[in-house]
BATI-725500 format. One record per residue (C-alpha): residue number from 1; x, y, z; residue in three letters. Coordinates in Angstrom, 1 decimal, padded with zeros to 4 digits. Layout:
BEGIN
num x y z residu
NUM X Y Z Ala
...
END
This chain:
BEGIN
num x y z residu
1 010.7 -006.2 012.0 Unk
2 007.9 -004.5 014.3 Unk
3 009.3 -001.2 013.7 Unk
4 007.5 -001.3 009.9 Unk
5 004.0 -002.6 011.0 Unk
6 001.5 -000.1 010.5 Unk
7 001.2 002.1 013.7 Unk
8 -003.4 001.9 013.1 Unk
9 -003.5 -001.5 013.8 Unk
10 -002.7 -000.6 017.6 Unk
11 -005.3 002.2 016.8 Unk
12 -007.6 -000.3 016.2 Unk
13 -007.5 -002.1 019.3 Unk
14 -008.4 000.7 021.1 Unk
15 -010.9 003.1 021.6 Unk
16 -011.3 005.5 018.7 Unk
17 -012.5 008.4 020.6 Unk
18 -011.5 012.3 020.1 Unk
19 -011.5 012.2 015.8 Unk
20 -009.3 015.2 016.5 Unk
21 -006.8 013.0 017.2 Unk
22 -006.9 009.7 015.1 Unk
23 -010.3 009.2 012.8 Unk
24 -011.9 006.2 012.7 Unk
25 -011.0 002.5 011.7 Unk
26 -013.4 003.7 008.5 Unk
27 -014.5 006.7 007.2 Unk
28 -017.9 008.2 008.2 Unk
29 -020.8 008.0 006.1 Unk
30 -020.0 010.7 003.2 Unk
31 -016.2 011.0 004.8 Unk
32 -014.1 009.2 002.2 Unk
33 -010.9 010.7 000.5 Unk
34 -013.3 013.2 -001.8 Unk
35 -011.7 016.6 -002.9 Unk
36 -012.9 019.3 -005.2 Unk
37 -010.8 022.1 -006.2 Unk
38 -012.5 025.7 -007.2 Unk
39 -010.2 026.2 -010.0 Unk
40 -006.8 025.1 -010.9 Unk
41 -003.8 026.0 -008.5 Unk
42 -006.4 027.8 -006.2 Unk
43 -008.7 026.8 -003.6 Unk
44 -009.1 023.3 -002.6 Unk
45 -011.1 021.7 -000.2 Unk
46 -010.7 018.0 000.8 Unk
47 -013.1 016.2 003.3 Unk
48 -010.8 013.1 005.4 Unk
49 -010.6 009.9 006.7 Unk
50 -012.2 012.2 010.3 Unk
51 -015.0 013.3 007.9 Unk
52 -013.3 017.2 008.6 Unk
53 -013.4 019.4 005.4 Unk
54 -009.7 020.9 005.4 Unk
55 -009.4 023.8 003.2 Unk
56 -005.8 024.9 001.3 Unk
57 -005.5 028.5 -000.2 Unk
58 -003.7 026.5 -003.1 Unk
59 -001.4 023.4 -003.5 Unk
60 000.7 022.6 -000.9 Unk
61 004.5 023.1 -001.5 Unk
62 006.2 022.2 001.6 Unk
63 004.6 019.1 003.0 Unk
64 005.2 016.8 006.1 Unk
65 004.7 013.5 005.9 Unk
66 003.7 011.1 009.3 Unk
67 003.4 007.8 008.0 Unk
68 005.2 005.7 004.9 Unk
69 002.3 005.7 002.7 Unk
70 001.3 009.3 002.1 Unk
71 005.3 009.9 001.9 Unk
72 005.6 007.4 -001.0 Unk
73 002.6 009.1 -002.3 Unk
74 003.9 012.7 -002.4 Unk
75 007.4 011.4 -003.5 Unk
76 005.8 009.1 -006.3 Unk
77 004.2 012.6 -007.6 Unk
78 007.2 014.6 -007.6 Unk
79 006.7 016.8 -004.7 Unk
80 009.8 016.1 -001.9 Unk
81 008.5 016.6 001.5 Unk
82 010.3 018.5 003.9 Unk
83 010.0 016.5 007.0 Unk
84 009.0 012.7 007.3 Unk
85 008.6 010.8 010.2 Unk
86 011.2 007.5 011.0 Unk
87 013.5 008.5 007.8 Unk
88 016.0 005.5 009.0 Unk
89 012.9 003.0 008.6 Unk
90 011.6 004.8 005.3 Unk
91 014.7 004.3 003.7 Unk
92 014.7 000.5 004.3 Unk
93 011.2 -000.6 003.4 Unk
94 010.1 002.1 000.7 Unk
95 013.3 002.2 -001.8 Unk
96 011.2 003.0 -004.8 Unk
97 010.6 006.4 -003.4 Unk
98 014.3 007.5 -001.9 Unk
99 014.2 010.8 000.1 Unk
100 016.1 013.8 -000.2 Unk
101 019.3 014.4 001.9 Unk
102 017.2 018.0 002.8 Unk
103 014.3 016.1 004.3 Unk
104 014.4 016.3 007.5 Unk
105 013.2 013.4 010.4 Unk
106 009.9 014.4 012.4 Unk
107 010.4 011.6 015.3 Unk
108 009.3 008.2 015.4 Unk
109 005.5 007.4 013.7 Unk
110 002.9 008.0 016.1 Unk
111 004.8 010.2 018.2 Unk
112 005.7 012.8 015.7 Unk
113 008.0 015.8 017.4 Unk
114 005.6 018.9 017.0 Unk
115 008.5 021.0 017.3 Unk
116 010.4 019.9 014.5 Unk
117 007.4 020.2 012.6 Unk
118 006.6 023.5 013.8 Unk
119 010.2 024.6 012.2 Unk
120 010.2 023.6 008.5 Unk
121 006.7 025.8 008.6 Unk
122 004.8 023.4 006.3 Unk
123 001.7 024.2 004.7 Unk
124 -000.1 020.8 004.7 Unk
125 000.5 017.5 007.2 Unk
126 -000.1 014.4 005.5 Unk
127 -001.1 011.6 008.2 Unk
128 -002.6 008.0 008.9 Unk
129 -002.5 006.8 011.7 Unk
130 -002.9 007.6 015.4 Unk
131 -001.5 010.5 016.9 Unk
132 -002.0 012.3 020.2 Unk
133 -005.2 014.5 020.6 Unk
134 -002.9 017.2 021.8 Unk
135 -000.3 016.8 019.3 Unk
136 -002.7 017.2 016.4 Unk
137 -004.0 020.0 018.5 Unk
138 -001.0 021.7 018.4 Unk
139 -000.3 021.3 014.5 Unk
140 -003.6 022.8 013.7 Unk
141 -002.6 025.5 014.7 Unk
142 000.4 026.5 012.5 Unk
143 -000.7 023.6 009.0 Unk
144 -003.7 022.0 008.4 Unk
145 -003.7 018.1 008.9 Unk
146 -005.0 015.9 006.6 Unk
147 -005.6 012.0 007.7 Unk
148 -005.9 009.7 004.6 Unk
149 -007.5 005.9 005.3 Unk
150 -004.6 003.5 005.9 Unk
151 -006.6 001.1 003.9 Unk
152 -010.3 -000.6 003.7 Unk
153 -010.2 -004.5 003.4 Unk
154 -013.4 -004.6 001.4 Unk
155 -011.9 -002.6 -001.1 Unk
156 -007.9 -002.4 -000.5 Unk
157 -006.5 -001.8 -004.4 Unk
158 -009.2 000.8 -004.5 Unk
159 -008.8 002.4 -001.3 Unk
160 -004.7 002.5 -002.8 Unk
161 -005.9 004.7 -005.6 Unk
162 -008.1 007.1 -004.2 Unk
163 -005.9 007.8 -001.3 Unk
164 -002.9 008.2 -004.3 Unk
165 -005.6 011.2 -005.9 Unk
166 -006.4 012.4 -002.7 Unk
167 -003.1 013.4 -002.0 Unk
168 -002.5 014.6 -005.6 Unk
169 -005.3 016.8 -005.5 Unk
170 -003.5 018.5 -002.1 Unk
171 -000.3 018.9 -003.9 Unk
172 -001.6 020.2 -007.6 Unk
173 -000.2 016.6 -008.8 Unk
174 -003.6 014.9 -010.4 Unk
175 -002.8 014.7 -014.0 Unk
176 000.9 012.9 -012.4 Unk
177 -001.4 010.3 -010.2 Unk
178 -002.9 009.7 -013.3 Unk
179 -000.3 008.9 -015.3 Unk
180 001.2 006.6 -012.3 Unk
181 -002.1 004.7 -011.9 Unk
182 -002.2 004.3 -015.8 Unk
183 001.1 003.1 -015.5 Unk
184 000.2 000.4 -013.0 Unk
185 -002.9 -000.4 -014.4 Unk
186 -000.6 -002.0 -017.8 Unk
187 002.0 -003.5 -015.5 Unk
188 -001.1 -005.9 -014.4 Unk
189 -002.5 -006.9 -017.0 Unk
190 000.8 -007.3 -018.7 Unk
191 001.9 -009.5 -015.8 Unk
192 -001.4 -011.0 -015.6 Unk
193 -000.7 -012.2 -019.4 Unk
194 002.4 -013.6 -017.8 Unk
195 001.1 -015.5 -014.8 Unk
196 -001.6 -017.2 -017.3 Unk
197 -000.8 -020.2 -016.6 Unk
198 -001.4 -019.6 -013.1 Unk
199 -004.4 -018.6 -012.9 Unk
200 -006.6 -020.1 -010.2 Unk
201 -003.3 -020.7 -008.3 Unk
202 -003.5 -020.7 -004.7 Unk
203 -001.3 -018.1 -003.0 Unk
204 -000.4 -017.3 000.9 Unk
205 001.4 -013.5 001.8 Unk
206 003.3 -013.2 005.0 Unk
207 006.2 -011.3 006.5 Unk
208 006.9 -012.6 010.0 Unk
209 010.0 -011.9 012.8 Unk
210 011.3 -013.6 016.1 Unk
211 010.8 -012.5 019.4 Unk
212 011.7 -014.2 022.4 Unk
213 012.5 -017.3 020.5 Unk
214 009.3 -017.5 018.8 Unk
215 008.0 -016.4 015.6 Unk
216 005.2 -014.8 014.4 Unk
217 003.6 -014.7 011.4 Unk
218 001.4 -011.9 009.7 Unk
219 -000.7 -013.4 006.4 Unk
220 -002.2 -010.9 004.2 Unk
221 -005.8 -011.8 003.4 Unk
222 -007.2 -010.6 -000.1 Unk
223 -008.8 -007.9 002.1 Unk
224 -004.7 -006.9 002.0 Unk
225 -003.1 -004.4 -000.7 Unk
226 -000.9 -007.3 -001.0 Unk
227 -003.6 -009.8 -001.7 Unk
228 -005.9 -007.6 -004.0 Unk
229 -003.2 -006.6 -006.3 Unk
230 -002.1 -011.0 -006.7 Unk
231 -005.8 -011.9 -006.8 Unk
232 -006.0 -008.9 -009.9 Unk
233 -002.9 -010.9 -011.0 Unk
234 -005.5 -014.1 -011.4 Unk
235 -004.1 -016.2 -008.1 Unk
236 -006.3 -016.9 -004.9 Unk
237 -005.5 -016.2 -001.7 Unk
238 -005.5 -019.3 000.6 Unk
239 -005.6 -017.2 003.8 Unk
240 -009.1 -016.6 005.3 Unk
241 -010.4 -013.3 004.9 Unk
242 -012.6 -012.7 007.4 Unk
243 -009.5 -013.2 009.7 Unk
244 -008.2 -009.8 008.4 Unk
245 -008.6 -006.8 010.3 Unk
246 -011.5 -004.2 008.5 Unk
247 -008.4 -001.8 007.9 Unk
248 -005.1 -003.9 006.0 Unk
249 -006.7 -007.5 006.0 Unk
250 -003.8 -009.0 007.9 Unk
251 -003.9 -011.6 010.2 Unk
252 -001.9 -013.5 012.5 Unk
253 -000.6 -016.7 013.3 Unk
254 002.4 -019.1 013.8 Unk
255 004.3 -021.6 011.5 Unk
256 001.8 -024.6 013.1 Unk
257 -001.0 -022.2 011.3 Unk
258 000.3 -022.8 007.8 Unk
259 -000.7 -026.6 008.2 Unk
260 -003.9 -025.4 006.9 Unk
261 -003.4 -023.9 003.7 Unk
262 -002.1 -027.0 001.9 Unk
263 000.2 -027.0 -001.5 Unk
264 000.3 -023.0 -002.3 Unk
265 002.5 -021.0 -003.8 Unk
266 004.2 -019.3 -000.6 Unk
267 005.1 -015.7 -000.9 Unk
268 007.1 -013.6 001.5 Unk
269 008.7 -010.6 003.1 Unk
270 011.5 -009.8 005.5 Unk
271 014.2 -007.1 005.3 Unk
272 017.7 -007.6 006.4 Unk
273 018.1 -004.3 007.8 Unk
274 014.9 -004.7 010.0 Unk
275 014.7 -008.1 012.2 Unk
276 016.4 -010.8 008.8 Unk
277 014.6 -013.8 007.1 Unk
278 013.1 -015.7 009.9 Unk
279 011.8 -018.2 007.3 Unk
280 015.4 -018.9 005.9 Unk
281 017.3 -018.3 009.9 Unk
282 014.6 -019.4 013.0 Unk
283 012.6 -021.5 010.8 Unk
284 015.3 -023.2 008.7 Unk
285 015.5 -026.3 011.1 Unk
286 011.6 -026.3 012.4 Unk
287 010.1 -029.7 011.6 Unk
288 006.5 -028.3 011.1 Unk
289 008.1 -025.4 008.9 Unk
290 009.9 -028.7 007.2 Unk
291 006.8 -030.6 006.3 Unk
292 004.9 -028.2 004.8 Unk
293 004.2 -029.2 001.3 Unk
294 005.0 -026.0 -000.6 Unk
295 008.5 -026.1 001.5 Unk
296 009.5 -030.0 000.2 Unk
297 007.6 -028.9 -003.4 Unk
298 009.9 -025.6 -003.4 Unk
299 007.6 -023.3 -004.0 Unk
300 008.9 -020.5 -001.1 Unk
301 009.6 -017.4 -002.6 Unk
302 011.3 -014.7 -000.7 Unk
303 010.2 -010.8 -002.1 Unk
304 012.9 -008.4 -002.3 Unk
305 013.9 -005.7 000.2 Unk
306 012.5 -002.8 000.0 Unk
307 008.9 -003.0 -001.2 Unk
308 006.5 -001.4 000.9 Unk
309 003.6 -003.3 001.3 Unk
310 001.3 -000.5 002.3 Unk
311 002.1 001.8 -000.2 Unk
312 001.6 003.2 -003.7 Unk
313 001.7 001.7 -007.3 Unk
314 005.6 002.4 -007.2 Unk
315 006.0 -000.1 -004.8 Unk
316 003.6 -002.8 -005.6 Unk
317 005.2 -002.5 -009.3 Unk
318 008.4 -003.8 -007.7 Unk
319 006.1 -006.5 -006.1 Unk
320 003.9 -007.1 -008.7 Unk
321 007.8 -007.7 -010.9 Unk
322 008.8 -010.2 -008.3 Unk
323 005.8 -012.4 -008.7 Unk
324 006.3 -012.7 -012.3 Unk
325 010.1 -013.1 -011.6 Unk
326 009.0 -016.4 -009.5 Unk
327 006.6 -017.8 -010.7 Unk
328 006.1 -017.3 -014.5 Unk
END
C-alpha cells in the first residue's frame, strides 16, 4: 500500500533546495498555479508551484504525465497522455480516469526514466513531486516542465480546483474544467441534501497497511482533499488538524490512536491489488481495534477500490457517491 502514497511527503522531510528540481512544500509569494493565455489556441504562459514562468507556443498535445494527479487531470479533460509514470499503480487507484493501451510507462514516480521520455517527444511534462535536479535538467531541454502544488492543507478543495484549471489552461481544455468542476460542484450539494441528517456528524478518514506485523495508519485531517470535500458534505472531521502535514493534511498513527476520537462515523480506504484491507485482515482479531465504539456500533465503512484520494473531481465524485451510499 506504500506504493500509492504521495512521493512529496518524502519531499517534505527533506531539504527543499535546488527549485530546479522539486519546488517548494508551498508556492512562493505570487507563485501559485496562475496562467494567462495571449489569445485562444496560441501563446500561454503559466507561472508554477517553483514560481518559474513556463511558456507553450500553443496547447500542448502530447503530454507526459509524472504523478497520478495531473494524469487524472489531463485524462478527466479529454487529452490522453502519451507517457505516465507507474501505469500498473495508476490503473489500480485512479479507475475513473482509465488509460489508453498507447500510453506508454515513464518508470516508477520520482525516478521517472528520461529516456523514455525523451522518445514520445512531448511538448509539455506535467509533474508534482520530487524529482532529480539532473533529471529535470535534462527534460528541459527537449519539453518544458511544469510542477503543479500537490495540495495546500489550508485550502485543499481549492488548491484541487485551481490545479484542475491550471492544467486545462496548458492543454486548451478550460471551458471542459469548467464543466467538470460545475459538475462536482451539484454532486455536493445534492449529496449534502442527502447527508442532512448528518450534519454535524463526526467523521475519521484513513487508509492504513501492514508491515512487519504492524500496522499503520494514515488519517486525513480536514486540511486533506478527503476531509474538505466530507466537511463541504456537512460532517466534522474528528482527526486533529494541525497534525496534518502543510501539503495533504495527513497524519499518522496506530490502531491504539483511534482511542481518541470516540463514537464517529469511521471511513476508509485500502485496495486489494495494493497491500488488502488491514482493517478487515490484521486488525480483524485486535482487541483495541475491537473496543472501539464505532467498531461494536458498526459504523466502519470500507470506500471502494479505485478512488484516488489525491486527485480530481472524477474521483472524489466516486467518493463523494460512497458516503452517501453509507451513510444516508
Amino acid at each position: 500500500m506504500r506504493a500509492r502514497t504521495p512521493l512529496v511527503l518524502v519531499a517534505i522531510l527533506l531539504a527543499l533546495a535546488g527549485l530546479t528540481a522539486c519546488g517548494t512544500s508551498e508556492p512562493a509569494a505570487g507563485a501559485g498555479p496562475t496562467a494567462a493565455a495571449a489569445a485562444s489556441g496560441g501563446p500561454i504562459t503559466v507561472t508554477d508551484l517553483r514560481g518559474k514562468q513556463i511558456t507553450l507556443d500553443k496547447p500542448a498535445a502530447r503530454v507526459v504525465g509524472l504523478e497520478w494527479n495531473v494524469i487524472e487531470h489531463a485524462v478527466s479533460l479529454g487529452v490522453m497522455p502519451v507517457g505516465a509514470a507507474d501505469i500498473k499503480g495508476y490503473s489500480a487507484w485512479v479507475q475513473s480516469e482509465p488509460l489508453d493501451a498507447s500510453v506508454k510507462d515513464v518508470g516508477v514516480r520520482g525516478e521517472p526514466s528520461v529516456e523514455s521520455i525523451a522518445a514520445l517527444q512531448p511538448d509539455l511534462i506535467l509533474a508534482t513531486d520530487q524529482l532529480p535536479e539532473g533529471a529535470v535538467a535534462q527534460m528541459e531541454q527537449f519539453a518544458p516542465v511544469v510542477f503543479v502544488p500537490g495540495g495546500d492543507a489550508e485550502d485543499p478543495v481549492g488548491q484541487m480546483r485551481e490545479n484542475l484549471q491550471l492544467v486545462a489552461k496548458l492543454v486548451g481544455k478550460e471551458a471542459e474544467a469548467q464543466k467538470l468542476l460545475a459538475d462536482f460542484d451539484a454532486k455536493l450539494a445534492d449529496a449534502k441534501t442527502k447527508l442532512a441528517a448528518k450534519t454535524g456528524q463526526k467523521f475519521v478518514f484513513t487508509d492504513g497497511w501492514a508491515e512487519g506485523g504492524q500496522v499503520s495508519l494514515r488519517p486525513y485531517t480536514k486540511g486533506s482533499l478527503v476531509g474538505g470535500v466530507t466537511e463541504q458534505l456537512g460532517l466534522v472531521d474528528a482527526w486533529p488538524a494541525e497534525e496534518g502535514d502543510a501539503v495533504y493534511g495527513l497524519a499518522q498513527s496506530d490502531v491504539e490512536g483511534l482511542t481518541r476520537v470516540g463514537d464517529v462515523e469511521f471511513l476508509y480506504i485500502v485496495n486489494d491489488a495494493d497491500g488488502g484491507d488491514v482493517f478487515a485482515n490484521e486488525l480483524r482479531d485486535n482487541a483495541v481495534w475491537k473496543s472501539l465504539p464505532f467498531v461494536q456500533a458498526g459504523k466502519v465503512h470500507r470506500i471502494p477500490d479505485g478512488m484516488w484520494m489525491f486527485g480530481g473531481p472524477t474521483s472524489l465524485a466516486i467518493y463523494v457517491d460512497a458516503v452517501v451510499a453509507a451513510l444516508a
